[in-house]
N, C-alpha and C positions, 0 to 999 in steps of 0.2 A: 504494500500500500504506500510507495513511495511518493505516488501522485498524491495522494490527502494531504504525505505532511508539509508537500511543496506547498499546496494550494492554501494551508494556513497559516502559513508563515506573509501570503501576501498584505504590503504595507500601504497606504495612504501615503502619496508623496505632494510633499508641501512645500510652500518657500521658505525659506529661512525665516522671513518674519512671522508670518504665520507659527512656523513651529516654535518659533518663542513665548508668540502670546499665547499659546495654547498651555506649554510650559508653565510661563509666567502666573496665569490662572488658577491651573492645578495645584504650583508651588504655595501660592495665597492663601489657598482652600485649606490646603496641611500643615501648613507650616505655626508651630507653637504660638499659643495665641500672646505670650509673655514676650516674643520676638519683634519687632516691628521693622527691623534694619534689616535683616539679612535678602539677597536678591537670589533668583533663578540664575545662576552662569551663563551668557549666550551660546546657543547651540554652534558647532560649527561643521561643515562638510570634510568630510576625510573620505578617501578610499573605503569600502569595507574589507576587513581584513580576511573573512569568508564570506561563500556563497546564502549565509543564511542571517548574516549580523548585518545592524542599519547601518548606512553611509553617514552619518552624524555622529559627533559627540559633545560631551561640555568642558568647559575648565573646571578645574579642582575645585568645587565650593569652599570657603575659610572655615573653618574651625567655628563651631559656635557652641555657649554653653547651655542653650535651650534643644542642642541639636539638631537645627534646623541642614545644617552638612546633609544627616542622615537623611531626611527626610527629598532631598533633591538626588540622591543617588539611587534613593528606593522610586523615586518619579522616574530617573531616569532608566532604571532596568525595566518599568513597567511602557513606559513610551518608546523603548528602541523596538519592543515589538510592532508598534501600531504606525511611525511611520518612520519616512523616508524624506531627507532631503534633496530636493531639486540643484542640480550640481551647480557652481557656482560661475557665471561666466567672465572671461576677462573684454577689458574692455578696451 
């Protein structure tokens, strides 16, 4: 059943802005309500390193002592399944 697990792995490909606010959103909704400073990392286009991992990633969230680090890397394992960034063109 190789075909199934290709076919659920298909991703929602967005622009980069997009997939920030989307990001940015979700991060707000979770993030410690004791928090008010910490941000989403901007996503950024990369290669993906296999045929099954998203072409995106973030920068290193800072250290926070509400935790809010944790809660943008557990956003992020849950969004690189859902989408896909639109590659980035030079100009």
């Amino acid at each position: 059943m190789r075909y199934a697990r290709i076919e659920s792995m298909i991703r929602t490909t967005v622009s980069s802005a997009q997939l920030y606010t989307i990001l940015d959103a979700e991060f707000r909704k979770l993030r410690p309500a004791a928090c008010r400073r910490c941000r989403m990392p901007i996503p950024y286009w990369r290669p993906p390193p296999d045929d099954v991992s998203a072409n995106w990633h973030i920068g290193t969230p800072p250290q926070c002592p509400h935790g809010c680090h944790l809660v943008a890397v557990e956003l992020l394992a849950r969004m690189w399944t859902l989408y896909d960034m639109e590659p980035e063109t030079q100009n």
